[in-house]
N, C-alpha and C positions, 0 to 999 in steps of 0.2 A: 659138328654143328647140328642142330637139330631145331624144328620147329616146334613154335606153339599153336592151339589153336586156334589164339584171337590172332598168329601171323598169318596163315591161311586164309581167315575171314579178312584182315586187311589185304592181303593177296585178291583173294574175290572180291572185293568193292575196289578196287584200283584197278582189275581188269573190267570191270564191269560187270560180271556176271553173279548170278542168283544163284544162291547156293547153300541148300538147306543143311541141320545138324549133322546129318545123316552121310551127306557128301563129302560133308566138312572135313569128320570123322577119316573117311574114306581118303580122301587126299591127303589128309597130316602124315598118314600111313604111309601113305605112297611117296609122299617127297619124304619122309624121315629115314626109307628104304634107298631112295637117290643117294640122297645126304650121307648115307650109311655106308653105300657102295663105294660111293668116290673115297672117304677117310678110307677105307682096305685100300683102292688104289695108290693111295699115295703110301703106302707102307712097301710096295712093290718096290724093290732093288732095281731101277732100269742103269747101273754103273755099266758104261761099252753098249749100250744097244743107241745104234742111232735113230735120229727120229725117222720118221716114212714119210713120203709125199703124199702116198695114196694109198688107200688099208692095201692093195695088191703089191704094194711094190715089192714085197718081202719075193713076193713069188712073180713078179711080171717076165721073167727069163725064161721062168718053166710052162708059165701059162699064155697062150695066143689067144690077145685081143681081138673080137671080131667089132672091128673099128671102121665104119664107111671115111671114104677119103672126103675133106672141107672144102666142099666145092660150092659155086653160089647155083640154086636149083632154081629162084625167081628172079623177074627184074623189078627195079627199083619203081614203085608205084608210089610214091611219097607226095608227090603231086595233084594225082587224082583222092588220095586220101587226105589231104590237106583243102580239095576242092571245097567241101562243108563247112569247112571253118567258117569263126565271124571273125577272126585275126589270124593272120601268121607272118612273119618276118625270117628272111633265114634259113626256110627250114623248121622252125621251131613254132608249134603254140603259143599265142599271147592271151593270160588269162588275167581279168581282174586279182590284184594285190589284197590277198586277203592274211598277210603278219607284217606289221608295224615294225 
């Protein structure tokens, strides 16, 4: 798969950004080089390798996590941060409905 350059300019006006010939150029470049990586990737034989959880998992037996223990460090202040509201129910913000 590869890009054109009026995909890129419809890219740029669908994110909203400005984006001169010059950029343009630049980025067709740069996602055609994405595009271009991943087709290699997918040529890659992975037959018997299983997936990973986590890019370390291959190695997390040899390597020690230096991992703080989940502990709760504040208390629950949701009340006084709730105190500014013009609404709340719950728990929860109540905001004008603004999708039909």
């Amino acid at each position: 798969m590869s890009l054109t350059l009026s995909d890129v300019n419809r890219i740029a006006y669908l994110s909203k950004l400005e984006m001169d010939q010059a950029h343009a150029d630049i980025a067709l470049a740069e996602l055609n080089g994405i595009f271009a990586l991943a087709e290699q990737m997918k040529d890659v034989d992975t037959t018997g390798v299983e997936p990973l959880s986590h890019p370390l998992a291959a190695i997390l037996g040899k390597l020690p996590l230096r991992l703080r223990d989940d502990v709760v460090t504040e208390e629950n202040a949701r009340e006084a941060y709730q105190a500014p509201a013009p609404k709340t129910q719950d728990g929860l913000y109540l905001v004008p409905q603004v999708i039909e």
